[in-house]
PyMOL commands that place a pseudoatom at each C-alpha (Angstrom):
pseudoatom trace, name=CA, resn=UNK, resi=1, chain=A, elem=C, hetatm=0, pos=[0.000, 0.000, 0.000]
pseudoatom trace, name=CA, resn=UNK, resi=2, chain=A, elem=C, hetatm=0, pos=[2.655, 2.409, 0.775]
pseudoatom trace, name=CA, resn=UNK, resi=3, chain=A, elem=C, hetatm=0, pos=[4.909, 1.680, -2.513]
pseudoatom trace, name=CA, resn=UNK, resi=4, chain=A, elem=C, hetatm=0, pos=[1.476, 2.263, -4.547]
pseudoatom trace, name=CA, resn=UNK, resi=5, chain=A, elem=C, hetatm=0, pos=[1.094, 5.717, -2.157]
pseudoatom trace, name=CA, resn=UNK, resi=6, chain=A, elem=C, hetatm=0, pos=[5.054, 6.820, -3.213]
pseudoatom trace, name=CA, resn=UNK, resi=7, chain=A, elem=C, hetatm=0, pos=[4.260, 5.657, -6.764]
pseudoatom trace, name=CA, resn=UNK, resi=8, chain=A, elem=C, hetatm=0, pos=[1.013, 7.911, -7.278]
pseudoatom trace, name=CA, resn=UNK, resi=9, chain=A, elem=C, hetatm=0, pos=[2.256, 10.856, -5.132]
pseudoatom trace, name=CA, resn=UNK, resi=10, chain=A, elem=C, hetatm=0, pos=[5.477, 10.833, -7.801]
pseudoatom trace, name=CA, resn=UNK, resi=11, chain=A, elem=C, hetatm=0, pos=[3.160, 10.494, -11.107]
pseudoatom trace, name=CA, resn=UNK, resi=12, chain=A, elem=C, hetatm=0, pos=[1.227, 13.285, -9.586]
pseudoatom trace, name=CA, resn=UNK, resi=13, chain=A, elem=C, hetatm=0, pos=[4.429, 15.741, -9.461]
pseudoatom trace, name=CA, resn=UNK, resi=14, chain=A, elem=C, hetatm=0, pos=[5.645, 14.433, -12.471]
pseudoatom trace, name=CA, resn=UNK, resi=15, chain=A, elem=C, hetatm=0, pos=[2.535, 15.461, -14.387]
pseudoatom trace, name=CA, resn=UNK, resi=16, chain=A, elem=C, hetatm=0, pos=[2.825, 19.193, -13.004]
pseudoatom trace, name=CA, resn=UNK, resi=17, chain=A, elem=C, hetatm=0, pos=[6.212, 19.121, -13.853]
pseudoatom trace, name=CA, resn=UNK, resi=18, chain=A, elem=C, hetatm=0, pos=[5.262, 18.354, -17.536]
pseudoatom trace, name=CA, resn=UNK, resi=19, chain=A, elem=C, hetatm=0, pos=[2.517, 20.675, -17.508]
pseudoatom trace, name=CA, resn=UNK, resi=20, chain=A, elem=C, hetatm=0, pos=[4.391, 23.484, -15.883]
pseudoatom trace, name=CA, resn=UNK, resi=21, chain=A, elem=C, hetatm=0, pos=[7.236, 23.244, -18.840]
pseudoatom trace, name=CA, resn=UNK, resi=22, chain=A, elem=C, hetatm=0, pos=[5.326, 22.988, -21.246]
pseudoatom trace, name=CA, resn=UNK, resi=23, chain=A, elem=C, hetatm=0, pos=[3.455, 26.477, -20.456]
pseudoatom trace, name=CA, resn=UNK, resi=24, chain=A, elem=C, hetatm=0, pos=[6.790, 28.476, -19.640]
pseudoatom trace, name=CA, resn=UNK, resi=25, chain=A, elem=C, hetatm=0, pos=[7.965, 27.475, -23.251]
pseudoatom trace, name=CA, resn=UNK, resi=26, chain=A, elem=C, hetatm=0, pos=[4.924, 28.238, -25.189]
pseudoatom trace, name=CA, resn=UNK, resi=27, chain=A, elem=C, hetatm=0, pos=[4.554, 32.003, -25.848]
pseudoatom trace, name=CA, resn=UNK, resi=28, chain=A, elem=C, hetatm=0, pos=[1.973, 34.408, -25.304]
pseudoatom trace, name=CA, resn=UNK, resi=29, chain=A, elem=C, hetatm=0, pos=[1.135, 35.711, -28.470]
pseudoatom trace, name=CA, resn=UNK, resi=30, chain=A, elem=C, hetatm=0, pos=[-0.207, 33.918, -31.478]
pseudoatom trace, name=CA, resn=UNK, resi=31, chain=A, elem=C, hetatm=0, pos=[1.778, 35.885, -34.386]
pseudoatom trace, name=CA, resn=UNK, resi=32, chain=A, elem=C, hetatm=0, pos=[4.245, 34.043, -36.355]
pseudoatom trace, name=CA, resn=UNK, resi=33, chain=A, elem=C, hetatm=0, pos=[7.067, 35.678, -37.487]
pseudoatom trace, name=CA, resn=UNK, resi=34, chain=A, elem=C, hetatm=0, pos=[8.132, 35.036, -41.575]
pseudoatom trace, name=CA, resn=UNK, resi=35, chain=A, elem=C, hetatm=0, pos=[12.499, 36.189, -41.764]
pseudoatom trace, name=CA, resn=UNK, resi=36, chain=A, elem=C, hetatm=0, pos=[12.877, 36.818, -45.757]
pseudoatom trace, name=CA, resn=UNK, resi=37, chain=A, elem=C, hetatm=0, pos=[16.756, 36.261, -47.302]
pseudoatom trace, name=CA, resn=UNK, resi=38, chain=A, elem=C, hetatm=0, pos=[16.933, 39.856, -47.298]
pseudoatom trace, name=CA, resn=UNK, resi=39, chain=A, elem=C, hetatm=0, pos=[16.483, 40.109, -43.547]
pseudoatom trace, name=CA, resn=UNK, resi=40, chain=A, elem=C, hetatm=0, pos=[13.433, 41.954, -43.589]
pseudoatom trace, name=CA, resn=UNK, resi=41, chain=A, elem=C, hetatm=0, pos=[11.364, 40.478, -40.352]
pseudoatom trace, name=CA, resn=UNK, resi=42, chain=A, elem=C, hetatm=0, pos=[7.589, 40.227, -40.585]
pseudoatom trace, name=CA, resn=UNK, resi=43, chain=A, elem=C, hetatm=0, pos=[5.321, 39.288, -38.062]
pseudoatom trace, name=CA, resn=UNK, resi=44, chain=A, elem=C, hetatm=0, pos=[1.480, 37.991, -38.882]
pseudoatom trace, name=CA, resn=UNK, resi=45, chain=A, elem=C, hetatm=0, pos=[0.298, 34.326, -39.534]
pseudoatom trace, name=CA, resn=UNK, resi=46, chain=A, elem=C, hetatm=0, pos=[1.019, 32.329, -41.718]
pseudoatom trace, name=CA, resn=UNK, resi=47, chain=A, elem=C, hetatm=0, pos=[-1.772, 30.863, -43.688]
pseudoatom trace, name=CA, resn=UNK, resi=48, chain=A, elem=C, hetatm=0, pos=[-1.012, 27.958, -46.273]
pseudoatom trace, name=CA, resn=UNK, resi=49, chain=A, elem=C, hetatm=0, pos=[2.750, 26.248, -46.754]
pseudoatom trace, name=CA, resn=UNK, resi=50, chain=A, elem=C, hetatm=0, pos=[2.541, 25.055, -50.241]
pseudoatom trace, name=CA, resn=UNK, resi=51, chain=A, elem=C, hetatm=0, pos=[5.400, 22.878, -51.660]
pseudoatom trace, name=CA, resn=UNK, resi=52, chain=A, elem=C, hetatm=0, pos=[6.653, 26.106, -53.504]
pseudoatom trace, name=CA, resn=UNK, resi=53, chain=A, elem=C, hetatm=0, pos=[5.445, 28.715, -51.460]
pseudoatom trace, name=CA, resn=UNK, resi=54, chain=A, elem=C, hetatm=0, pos=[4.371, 30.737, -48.429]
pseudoatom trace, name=CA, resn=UNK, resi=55, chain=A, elem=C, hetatm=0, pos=[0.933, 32.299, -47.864]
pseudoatom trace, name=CA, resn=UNK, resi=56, chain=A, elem=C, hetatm=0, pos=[1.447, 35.254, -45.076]
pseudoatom trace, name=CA, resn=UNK, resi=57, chain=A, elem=C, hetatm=0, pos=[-1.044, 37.509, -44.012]
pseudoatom trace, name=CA, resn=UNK, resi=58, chain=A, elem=C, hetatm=0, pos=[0.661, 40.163, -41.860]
pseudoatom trace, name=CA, resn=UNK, resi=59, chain=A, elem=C, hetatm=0, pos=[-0.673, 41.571, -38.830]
pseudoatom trace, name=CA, resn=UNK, resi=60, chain=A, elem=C, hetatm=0, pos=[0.256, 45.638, -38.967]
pseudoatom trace, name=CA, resn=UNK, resi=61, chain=A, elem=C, hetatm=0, pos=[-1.561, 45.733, -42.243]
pseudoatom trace, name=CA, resn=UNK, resi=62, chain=A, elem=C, hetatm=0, pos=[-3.689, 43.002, -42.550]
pseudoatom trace, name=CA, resn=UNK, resi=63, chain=A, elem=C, hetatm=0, pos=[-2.448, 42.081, -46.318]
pseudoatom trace, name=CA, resn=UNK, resi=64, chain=A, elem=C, hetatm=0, pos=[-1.846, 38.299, -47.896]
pseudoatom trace, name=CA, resn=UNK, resi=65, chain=A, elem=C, hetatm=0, pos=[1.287, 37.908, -49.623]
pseudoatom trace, name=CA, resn=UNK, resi=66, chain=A, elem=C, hetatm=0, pos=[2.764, 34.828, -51.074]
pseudoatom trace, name=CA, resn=UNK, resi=67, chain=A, elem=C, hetatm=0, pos=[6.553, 34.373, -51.089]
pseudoatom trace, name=CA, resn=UNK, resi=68, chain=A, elem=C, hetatm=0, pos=[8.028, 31.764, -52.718]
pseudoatom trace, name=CA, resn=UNK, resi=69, chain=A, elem=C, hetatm=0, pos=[10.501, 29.171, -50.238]
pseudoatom trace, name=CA, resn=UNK, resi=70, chain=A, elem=C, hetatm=0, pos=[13.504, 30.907, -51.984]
pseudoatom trace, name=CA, resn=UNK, resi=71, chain=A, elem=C, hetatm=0, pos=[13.176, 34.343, -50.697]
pseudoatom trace, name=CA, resn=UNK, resi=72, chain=A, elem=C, hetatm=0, pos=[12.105, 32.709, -47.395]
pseudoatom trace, name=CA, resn=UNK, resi=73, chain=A, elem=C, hetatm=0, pos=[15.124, 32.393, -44.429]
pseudoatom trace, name=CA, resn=UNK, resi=74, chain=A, elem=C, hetatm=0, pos=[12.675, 30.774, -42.033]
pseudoatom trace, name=CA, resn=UNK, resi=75, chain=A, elem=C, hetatm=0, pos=[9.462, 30.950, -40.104]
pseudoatom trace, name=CA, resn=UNK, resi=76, chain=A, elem=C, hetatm=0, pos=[9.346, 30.617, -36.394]
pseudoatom trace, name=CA, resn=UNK, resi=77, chain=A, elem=C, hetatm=0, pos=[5.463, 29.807, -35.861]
pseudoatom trace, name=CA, resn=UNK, resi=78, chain=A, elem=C, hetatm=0, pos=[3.878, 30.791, -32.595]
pseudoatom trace, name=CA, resn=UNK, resi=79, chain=A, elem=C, hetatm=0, pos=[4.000, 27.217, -30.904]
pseudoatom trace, name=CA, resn=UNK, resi=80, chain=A, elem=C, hetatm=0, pos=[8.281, 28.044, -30.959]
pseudoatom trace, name=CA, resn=UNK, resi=81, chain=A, elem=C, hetatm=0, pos=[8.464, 25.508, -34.017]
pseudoatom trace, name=CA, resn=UNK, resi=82, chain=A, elem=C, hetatm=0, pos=[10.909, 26.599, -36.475]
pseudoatom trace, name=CA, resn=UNK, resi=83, chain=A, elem=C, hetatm=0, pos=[11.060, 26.016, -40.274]
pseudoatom trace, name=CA, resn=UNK, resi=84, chain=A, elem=C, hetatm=0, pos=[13.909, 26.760, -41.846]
pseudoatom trace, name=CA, resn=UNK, resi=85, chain=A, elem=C, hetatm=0, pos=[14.111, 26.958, -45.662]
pseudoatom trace, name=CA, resn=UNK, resi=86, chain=A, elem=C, hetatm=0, pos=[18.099, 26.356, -46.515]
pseudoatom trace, name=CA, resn=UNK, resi=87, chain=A, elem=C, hetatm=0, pos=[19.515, 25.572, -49.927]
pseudoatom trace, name=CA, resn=UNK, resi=88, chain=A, elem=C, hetatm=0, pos=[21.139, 22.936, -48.332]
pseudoatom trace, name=CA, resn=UNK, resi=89, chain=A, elem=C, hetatm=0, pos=[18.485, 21.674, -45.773]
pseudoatom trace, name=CA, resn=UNK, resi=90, chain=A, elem=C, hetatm=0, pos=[15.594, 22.647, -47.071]
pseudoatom trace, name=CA, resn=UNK, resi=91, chain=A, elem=C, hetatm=0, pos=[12.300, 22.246, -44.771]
pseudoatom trace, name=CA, resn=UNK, resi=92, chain=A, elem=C, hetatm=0, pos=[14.021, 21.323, -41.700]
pseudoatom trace, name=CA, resn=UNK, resi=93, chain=A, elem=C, hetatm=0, pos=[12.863, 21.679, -38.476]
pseudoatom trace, name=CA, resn=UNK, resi=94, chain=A, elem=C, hetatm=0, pos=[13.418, 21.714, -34.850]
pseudoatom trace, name=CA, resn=UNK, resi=95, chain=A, elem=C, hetatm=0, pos=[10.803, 22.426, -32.097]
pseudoatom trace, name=CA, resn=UNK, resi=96, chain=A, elem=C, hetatm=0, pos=[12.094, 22.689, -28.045]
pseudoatom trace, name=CA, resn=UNK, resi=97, chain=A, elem=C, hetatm=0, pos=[8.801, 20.500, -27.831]
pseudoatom trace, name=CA, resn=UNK, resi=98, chain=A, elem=C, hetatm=0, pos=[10.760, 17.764, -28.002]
pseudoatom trace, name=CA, resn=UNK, resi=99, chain=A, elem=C, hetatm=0, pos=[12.922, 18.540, -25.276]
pseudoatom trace, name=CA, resn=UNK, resi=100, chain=A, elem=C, hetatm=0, pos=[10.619, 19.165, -22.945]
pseudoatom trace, name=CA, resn=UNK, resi=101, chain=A, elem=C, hetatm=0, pos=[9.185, 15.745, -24.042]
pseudoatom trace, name=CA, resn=UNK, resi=102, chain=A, elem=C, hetatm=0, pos=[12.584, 13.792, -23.350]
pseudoatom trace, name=CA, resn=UNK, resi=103, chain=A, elem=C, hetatm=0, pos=[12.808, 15.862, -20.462]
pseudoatom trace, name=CA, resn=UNK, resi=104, chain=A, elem=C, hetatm=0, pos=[9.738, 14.709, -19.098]
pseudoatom trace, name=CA, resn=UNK, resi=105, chain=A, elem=C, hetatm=0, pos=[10.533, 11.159, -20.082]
pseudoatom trace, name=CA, resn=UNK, resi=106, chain=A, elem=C, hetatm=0, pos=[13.564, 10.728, -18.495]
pseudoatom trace, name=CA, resn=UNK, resi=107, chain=A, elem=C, hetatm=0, pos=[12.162, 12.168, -15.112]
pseudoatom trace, name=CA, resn=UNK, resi=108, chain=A, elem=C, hetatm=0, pos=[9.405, 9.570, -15.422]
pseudoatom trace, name=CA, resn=UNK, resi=109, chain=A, elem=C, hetatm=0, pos=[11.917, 6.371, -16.246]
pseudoatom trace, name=CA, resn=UNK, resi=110, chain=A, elem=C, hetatm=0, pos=[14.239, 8.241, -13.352]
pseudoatom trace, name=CA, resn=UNK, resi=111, chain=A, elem=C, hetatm=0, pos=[11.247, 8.332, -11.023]
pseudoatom trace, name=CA, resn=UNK, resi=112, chain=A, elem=C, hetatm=0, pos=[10.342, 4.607, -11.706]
pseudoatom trace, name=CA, resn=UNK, resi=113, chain=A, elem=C, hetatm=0, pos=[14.009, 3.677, -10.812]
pseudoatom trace, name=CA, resn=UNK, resi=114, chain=A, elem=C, hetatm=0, pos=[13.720, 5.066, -7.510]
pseudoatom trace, name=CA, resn=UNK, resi=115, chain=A, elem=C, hetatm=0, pos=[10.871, 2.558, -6.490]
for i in range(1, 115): cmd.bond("trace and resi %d" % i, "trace and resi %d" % (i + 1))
show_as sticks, trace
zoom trace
């Protein structure tokens, strides 16, 4: 009874733990923000991602522009995923998601060891 008490009390911190990382690494706002090769920054949402192109409507004037995946650096969407359009790597990703996730995995398997 008192290993299934320990076991519980654990899952229950672990679970806030998870939940607590996960909302200090999202951020507030909801704009993505589009960084052309020429370094001009935009900030807006972005609409469609098309295998050629961009749709971006941008939030100071409310316009839709499409950009093709050349002139594009990289888009950093709201949920702190980042697409990166490189000549060499073209469409790859990353996300600190998936730290938080290994994070949060490893406490759990670290947790179970401990019982």
């Amino acid at each position: 009874m008192n290993i299934i008490h320990i076991f519980y009390s654990r899952l229950f911190f672990f679970f806030i733990f998870a939940c607590l990382t996960q909302t200090s690494f999202s951020q507030s706002d909801s704009t993505d923000v589009l960084t052309l090769r020429s370094d001009k920054i935009l900030n807006g949402k972005v609409i469609i991602i098309d295998s050629t192109s961009v749709e971006f409507q941008e939030t100071i004037t409310d316009s839709l522009y499409e950009y093709s995946k050349n002139e594009i650096k990289e888009i950093k969407l709201f949920t702190g995923e980042i697409i990166r359009f490189d000549e060499e790597e073209e469409g790859g990703t990353t996300a600190i998601g998936y730290i938080v996730v290994a994070l949060a995995v490893a406490l759990l398997i670290w947790t179970l060891t401990l019982l």
